[in-house]
PyMOL CGO cylinders between C-alpha atoms (Angstrom):
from pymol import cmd
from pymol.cgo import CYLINDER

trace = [
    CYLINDER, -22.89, -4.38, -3.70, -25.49, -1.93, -2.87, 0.3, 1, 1, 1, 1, 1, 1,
    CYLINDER, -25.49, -1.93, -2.87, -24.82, 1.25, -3.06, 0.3, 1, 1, 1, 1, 1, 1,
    CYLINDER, -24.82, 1.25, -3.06, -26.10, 2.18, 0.68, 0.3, 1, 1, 1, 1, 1, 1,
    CYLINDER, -26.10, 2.18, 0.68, -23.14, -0.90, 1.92, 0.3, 1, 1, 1, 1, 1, 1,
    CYLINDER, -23.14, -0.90, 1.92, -21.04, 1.05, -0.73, 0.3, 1, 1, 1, 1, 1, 1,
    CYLINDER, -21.04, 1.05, -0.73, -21.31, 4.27, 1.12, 0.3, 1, 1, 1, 1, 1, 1,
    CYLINDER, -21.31, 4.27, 1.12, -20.71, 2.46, 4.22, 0.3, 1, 1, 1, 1, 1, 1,
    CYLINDER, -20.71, 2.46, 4.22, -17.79, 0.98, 3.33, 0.3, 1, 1, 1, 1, 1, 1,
    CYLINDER, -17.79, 0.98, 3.33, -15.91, 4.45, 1.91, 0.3, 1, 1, 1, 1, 1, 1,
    CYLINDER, -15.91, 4.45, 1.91, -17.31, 6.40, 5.12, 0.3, 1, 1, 1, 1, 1, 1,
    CYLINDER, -17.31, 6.40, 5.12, -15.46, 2.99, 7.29, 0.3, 1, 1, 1, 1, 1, 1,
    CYLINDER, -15.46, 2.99, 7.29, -12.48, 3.27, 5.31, 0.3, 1, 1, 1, 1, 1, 1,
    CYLINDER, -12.48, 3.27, 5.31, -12.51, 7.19, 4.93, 0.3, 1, 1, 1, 1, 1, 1,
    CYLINDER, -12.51, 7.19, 4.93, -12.28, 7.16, 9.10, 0.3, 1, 1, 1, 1, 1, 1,
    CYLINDER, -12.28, 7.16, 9.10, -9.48, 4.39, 9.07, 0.3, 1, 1, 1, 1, 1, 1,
    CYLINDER, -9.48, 4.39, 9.07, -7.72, 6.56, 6.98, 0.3, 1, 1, 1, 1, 1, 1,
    CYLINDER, -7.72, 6.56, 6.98, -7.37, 9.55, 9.51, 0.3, 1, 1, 1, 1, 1, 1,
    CYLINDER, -7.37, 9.55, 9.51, -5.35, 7.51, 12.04, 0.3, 1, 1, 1, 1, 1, 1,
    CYLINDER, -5.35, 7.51, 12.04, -1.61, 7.03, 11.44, 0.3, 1, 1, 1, 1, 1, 1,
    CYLINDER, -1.61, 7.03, 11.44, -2.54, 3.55, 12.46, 0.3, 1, 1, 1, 1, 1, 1,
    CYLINDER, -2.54, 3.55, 12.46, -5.20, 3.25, 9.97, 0.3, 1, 1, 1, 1, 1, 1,
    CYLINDER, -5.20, 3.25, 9.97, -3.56, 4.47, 7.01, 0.3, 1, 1, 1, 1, 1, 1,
    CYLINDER, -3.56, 4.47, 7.01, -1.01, 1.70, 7.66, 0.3, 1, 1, 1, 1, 1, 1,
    CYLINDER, -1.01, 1.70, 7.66, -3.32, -0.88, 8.19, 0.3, 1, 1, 1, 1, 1, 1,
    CYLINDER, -3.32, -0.88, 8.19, -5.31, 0.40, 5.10, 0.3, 1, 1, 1, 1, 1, 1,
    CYLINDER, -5.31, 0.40, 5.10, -1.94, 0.36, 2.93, 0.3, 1, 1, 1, 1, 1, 1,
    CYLINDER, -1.94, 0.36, 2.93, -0.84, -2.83, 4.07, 0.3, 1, 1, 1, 1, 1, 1,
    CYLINDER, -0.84, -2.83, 4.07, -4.46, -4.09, 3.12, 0.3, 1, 1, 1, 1, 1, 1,
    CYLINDER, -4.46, -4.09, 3.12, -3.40, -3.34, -0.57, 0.3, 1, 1, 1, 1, 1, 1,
    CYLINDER, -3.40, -3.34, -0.57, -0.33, -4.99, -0.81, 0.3, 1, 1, 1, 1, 1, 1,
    CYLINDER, -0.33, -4.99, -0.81, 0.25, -8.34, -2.17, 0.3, 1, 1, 1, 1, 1, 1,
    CYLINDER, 0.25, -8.34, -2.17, 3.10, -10.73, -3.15, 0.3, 1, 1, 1, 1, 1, 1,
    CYLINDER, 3.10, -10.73, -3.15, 3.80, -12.55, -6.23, 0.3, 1, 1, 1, 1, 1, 1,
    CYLINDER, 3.80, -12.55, -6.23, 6.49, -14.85, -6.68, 0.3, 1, 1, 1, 1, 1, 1,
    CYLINDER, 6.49, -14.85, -6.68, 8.34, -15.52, -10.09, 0.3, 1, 1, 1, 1, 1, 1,
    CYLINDER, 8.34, -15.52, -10.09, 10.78, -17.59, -11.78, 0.3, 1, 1, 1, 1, 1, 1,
    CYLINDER, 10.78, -17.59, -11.78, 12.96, -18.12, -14.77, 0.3, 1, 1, 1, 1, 1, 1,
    CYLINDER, 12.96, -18.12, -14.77, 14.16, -21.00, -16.77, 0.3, 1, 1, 1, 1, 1, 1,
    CYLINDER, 14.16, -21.00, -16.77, 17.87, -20.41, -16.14, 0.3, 1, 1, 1, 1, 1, 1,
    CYLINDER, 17.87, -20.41, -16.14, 17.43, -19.88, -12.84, 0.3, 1, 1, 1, 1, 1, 1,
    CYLINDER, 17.43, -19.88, -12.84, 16.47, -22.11, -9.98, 0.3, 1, 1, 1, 1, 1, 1,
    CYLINDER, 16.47, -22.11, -9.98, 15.79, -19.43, -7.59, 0.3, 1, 1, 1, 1, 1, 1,
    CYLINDER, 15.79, -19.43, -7.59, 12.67, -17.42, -7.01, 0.3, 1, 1, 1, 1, 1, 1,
    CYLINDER, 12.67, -17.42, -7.01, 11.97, -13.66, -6.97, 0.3, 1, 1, 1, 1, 1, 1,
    CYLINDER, 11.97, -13.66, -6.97, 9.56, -12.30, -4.14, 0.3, 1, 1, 1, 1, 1, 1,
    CYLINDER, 9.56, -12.30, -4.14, 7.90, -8.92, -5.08, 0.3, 1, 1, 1, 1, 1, 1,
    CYLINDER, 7.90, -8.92, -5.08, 5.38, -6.79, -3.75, 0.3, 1, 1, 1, 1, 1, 1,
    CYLINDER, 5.38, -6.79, -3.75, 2.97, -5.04, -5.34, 0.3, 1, 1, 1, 1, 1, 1,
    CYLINDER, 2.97, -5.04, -5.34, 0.09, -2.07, -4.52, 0.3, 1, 1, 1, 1, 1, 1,
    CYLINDER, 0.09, -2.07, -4.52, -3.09, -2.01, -6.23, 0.3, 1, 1, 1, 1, 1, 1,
    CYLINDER, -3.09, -2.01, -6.23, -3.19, 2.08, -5.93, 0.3, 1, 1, 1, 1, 1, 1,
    CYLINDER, -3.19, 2.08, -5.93, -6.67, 2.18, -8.59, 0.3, 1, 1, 1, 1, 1, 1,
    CYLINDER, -6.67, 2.18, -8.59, -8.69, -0.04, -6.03, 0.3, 1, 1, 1, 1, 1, 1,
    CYLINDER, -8.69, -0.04, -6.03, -7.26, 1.97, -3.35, 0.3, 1, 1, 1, 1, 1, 1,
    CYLINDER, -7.26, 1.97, -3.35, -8.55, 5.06, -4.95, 0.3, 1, 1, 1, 1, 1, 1,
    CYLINDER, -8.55, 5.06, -4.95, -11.91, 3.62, -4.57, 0.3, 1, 1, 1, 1, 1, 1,
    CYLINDER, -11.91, 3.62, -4.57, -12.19, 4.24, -0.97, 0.3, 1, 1, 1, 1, 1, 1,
    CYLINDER, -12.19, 4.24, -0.97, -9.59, 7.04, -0.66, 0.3, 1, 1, 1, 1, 1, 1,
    CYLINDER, -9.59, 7.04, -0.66, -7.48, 10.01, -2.31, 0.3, 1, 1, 1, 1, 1, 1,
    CYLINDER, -7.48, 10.01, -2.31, -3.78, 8.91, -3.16, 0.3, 1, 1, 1, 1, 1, 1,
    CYLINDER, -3.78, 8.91, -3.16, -3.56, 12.60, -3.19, 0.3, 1, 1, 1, 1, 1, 1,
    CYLINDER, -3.56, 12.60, -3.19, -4.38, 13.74, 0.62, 0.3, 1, 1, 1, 1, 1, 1,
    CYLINDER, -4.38, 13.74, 0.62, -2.88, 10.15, 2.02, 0.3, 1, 1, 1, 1, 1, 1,
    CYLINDER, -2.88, 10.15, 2.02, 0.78, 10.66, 0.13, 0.3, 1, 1, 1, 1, 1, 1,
    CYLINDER, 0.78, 10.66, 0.13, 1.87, 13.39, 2.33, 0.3, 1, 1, 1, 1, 1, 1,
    CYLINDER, 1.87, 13.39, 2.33, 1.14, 11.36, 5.79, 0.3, 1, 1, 1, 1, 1, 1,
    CYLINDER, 1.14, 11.36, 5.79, 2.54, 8.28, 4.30, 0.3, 1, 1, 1, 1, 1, 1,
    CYLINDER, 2.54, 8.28, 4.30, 5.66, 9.76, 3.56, 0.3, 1, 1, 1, 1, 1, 1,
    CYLINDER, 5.66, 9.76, 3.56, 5.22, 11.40, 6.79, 0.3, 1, 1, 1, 1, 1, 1,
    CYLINDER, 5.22, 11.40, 6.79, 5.38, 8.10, 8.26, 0.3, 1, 1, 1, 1, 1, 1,
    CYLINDER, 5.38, 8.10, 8.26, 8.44, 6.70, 6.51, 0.3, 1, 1, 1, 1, 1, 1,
    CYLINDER, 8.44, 6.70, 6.51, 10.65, 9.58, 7.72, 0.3, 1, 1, 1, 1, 1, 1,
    CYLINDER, 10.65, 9.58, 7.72, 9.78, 9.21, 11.22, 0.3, 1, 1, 1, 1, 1, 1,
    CYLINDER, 9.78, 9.21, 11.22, 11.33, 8.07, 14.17, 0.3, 1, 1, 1, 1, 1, 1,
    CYLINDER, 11.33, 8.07, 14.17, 8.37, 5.48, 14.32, 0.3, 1, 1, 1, 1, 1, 1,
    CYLINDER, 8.37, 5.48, 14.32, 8.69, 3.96, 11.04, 0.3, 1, 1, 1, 1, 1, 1,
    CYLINDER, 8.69, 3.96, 11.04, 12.16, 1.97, 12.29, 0.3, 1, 1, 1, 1, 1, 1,
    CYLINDER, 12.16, 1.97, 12.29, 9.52, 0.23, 14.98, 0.3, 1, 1, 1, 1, 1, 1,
    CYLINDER, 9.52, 0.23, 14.98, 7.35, -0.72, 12.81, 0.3, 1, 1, 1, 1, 1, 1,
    CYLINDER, 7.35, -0.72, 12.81, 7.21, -4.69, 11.82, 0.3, 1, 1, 1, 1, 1, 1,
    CYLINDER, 7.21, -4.69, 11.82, 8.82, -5.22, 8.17, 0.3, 1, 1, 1, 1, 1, 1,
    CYLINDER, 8.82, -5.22, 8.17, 5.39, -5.87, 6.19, 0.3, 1, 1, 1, 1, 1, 1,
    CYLINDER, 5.39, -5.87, 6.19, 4.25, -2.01, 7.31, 0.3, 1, 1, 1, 1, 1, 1,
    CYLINDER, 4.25, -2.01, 7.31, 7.76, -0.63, 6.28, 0.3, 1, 1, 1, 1, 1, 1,
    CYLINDER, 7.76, -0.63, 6.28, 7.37, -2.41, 2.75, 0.3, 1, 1, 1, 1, 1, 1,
    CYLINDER, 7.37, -2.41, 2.75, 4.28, -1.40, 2.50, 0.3, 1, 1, 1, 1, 1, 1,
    CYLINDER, 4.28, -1.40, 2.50, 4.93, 2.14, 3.52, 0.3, 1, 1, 1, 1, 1, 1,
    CYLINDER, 4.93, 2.14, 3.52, 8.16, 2.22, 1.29, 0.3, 1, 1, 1, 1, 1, 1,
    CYLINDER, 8.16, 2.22, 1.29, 6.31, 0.99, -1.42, 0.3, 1, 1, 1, 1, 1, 1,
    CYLINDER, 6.31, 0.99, -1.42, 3.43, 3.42, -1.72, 0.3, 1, 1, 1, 1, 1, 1,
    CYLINDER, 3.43, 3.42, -1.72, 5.95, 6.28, -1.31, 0.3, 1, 1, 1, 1, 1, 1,
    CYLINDER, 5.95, 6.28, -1.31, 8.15, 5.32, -3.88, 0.3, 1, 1, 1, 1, 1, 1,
    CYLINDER, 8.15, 5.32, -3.88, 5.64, 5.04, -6.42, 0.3, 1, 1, 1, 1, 1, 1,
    CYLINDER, 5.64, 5.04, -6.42, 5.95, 7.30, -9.64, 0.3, 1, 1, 1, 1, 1, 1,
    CYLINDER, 5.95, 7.30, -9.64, 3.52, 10.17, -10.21, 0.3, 1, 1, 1, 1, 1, 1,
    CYLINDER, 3.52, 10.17, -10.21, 2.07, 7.98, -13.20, 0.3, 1, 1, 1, 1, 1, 1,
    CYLINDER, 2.07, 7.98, -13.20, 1.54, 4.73, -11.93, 0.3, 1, 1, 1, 1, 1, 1,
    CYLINDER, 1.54, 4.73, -11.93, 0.41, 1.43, -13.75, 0.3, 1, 1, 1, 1, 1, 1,
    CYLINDER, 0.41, 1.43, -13.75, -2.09, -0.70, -11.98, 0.3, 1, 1, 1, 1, 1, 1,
    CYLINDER, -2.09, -0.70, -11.98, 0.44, -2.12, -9.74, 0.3, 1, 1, 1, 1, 1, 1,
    CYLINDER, 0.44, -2.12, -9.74, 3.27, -1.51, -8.81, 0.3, 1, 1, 1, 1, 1, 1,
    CYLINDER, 3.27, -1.51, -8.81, 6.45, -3.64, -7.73, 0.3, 1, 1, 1, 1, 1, 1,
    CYLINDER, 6.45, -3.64, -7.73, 8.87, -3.69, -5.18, 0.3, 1, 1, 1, 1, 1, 1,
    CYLINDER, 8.87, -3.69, -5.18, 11.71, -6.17, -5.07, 0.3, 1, 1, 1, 1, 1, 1,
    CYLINDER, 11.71, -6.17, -5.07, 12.91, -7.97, -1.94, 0.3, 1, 1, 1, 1, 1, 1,
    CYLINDER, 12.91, -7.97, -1.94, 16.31, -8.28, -2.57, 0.3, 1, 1, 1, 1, 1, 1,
]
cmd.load_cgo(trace, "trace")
């Protein structure tokens, strides 16, 4: 990528970021599933996991952390559809030390 796209993209993501709305959509955006199983058992785990090192990339875990968790102890969060609470949930639960990603069981 060239670095003027580069640029681009962070100042794009940067301004996503300073919406409530954004933020979600820009957690979400980071959030995957994996699905795994064992030999003794026939029945699949689902887990979720945040990439938080490409999310620093584009933005400071630092300054978003307090509006996340913001978020999650609103009144709003309760309306929001189930893949922005897990995301939400997710990136506020996560340790102060992180690995690359983290996971979060659907139980």
């Amino acid at each position: 990528m060239c670095p003027e796209a580069g640029g681009q993209l962070k100042d794009f993501v940067d301004g996503m970021a300073r919406t409530d709305a954004g933020l979600i959509q820009l957690v979400v955006a980071f959030t995957g599933k994996s699905f795994s199983w064992t030999l003794s058992n026939e029945v699949g785990r689902i887990n979720s996991r945040i990439d938080l090192r490409a999310m620093e990339d584009f933005v400071s875990l630092e300054e978003i952390t307090p509006i996340v968790r913001r978020i999650v102890t609103s009144d709003r969060y309760r309306g929001l559809p189930e893949n922005q609470q897990r995301a939400l949930t997710l990136f506020s639960a996560r340790k102060v030390l992180t690995p690359r990603f983290q996971t979060y069981r659907l139980d």
